[in-house]
C-alpha positions as CSV (number, residue, x, y, z in Angstrom):
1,X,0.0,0.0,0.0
2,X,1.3,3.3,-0.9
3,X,-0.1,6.5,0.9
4,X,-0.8,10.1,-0.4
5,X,0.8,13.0,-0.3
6,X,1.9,14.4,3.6
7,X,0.3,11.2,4.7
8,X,1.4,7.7,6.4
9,X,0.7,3.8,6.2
10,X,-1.8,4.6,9.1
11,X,-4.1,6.9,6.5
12,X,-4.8,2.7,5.0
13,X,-4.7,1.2,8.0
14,X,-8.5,0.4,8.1
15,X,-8.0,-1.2,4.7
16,X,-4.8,-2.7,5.5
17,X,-6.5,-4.5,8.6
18,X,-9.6,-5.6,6.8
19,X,-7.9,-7.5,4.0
20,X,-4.9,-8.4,6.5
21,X,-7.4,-9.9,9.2
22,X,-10.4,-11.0,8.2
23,X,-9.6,-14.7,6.6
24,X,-9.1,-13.1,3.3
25,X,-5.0,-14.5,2.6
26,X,-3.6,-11.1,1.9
27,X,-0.7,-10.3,3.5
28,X,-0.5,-6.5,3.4
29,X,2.5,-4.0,3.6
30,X,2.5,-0.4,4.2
31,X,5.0,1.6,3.0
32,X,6.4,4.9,4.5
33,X,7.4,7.5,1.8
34,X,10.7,9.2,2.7
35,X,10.0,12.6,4.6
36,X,7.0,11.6,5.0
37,X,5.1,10.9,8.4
38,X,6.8,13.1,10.4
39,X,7.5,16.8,10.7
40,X,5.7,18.4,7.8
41,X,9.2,20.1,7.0
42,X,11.5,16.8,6.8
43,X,9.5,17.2,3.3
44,X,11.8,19.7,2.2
45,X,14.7,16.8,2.6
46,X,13.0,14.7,-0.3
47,X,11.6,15.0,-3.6
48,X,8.9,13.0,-5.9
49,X,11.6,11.0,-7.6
50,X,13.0,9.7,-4.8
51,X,9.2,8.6,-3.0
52,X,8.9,7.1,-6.5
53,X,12.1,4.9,-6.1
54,X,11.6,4.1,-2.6
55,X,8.3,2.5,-3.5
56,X,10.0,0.8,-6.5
57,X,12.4,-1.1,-4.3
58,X,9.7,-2.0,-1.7
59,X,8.1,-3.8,-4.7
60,X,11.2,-5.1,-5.8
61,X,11.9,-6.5,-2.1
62,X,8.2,-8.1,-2.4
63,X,8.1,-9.5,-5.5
64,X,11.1,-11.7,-4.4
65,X,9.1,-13.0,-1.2
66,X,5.5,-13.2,-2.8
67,X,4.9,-15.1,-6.2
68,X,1.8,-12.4,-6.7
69,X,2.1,-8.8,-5.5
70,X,-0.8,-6.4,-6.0
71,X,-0.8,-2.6,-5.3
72,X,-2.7,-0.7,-3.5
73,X,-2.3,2.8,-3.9
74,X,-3.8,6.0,-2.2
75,X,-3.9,9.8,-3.3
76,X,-0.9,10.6,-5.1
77,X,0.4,7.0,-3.9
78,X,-2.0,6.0,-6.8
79,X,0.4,7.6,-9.3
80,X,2.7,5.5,-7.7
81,X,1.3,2.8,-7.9
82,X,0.0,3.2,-11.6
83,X,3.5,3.9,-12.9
84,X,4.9,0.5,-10.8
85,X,2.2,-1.5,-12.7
86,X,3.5,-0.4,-15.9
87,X,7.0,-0.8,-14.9
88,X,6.5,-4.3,-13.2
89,X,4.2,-7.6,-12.9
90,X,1.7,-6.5,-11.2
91,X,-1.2,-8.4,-10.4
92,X,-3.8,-6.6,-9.8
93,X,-4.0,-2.8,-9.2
94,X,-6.5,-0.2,-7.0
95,X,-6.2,3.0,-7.1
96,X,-7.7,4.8,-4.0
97,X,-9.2,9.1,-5.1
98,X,-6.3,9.1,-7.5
99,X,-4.7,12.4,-7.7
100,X,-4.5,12.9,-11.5
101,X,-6.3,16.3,-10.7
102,X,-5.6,17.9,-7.6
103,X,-7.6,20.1,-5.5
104,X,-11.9,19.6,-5.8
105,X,-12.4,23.3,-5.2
106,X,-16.1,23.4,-5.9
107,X,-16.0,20.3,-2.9
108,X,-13.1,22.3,-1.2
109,X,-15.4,25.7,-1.4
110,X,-18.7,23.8,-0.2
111,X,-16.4,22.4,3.1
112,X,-14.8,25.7,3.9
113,X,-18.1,27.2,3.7
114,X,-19.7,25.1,5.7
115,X,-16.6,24.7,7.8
116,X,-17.4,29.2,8.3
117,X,-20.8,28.4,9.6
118,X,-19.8,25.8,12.0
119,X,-17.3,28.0,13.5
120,X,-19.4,30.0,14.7
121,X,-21.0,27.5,16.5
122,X,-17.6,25.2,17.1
123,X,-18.5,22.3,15.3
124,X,-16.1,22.1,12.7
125,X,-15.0,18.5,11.6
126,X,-11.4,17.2,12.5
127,X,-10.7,16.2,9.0
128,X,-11.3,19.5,8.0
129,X,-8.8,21.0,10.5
130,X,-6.5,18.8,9.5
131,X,-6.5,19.6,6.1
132,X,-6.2,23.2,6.7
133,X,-3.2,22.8,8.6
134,X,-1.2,20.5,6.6
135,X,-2.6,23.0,3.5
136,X,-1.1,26.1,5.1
137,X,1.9,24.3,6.3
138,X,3.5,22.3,3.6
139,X,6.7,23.4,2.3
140,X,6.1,25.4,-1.3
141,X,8.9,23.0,-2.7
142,X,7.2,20.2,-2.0
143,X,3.8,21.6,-3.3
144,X,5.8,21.8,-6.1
145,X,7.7,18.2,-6.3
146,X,4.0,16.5,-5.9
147,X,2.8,18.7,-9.0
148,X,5.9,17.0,-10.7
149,X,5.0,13.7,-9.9
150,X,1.9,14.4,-11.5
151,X,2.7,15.7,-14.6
152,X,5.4,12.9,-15.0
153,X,3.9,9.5,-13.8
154,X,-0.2,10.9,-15.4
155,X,1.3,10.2,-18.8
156,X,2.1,6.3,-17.9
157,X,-1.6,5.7,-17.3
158,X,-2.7,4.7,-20.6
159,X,0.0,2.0,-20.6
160,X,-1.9,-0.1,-17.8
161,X,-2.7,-3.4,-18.9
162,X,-3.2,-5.3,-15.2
163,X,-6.9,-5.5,-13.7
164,X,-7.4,-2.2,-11.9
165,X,-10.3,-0.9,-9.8
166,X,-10.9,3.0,-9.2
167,X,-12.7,4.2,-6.4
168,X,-13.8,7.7,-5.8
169,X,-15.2,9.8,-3.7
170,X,-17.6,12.1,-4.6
171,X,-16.8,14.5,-1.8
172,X,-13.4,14.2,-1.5
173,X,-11.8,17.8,-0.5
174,X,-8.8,17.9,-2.1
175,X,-9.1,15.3,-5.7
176,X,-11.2,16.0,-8.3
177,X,-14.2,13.3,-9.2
178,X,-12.8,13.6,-12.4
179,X,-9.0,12.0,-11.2
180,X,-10.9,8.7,-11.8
């Protein structure tokens, strides 16, 4: 499982224990992006192409123990994870609010809004405080590196040939509906 962008293995972790625990064979790994998971400003110490070969030799490492290794990615770990199905054999491939196109500001302007209202009466959701404060506190050059990674893995999607699903919200904050 790859995570998204400023996140951690423990953003999947409901996933991870469902398919991990419940009799269904899986064994599942989580991967920690470099610079990711801790202080939002380790980010400045990495950059897309090396989360993209990080992830690359997890798979590798896999691949040698398991004789089928699917990906599950989430975010902009769904670019990842395309771009590894294309690169190696994958068996089978999800792809978790792929971030193809990033930022759902009609969803993102509904939230705030509502987010406005609430604060007034001190009700406004966890998620959504979270959000703000990794949005107002993420390093520019990182903003920047994740926009790479788009703009370089996006084209390697139409060279997918493994069994994929696509989920999507349809109020997801931050990816467009469109992404899938």
């Amino acid at each position: 499982m790859i995570h998204g962008y400023t996140g951690s293995p423990a953003d999947l972790r409901p996933l991870a224990e469902y398919l991990n625990d419940n009799g269904n064979g899986y064994f599942v790994y989580g991967i920690l992006l470099p610079q990711h998971g801790t202080k939002i400003e380790d980010m400045l110490e990495s950059d897309w192409k090396k989360w993209v070969l990080y992830s690359a030799e997890k798979f590798d490492k896999l691949q040698k123990l398991y004789d089928k290794v699917s990906i599950i990615g989430f975010s902009m770990g769904s670019l990842i994870a395309a771009y590894l199905s294309t690169q190696y054999p994958v068996t089978k491939l999800v792809l978790l609010s792929p971030a193809i196109y990033y930022i759902n500001y009609s969803q993102l302007f509904e939230n705030m809004s509502g987010a406005i209202k609430k604060k007034f009466t001190g009700s406004a959701s966890a998620d959504f405080k979270r959000y703000v404060q990794k949005a107002t506190n993420t390093p520019l050059r990182s903003v920047i590196d994740f926009r790479r990674l788009t703009q370089q893995l996006s084209p390697y999607l139409e060279k997918i040939t493994v069994p994929t699903l696509i989920l999507q919200g349809k109020k997801d904050i931050l990816v467009e509906p469109e992404s899938a």
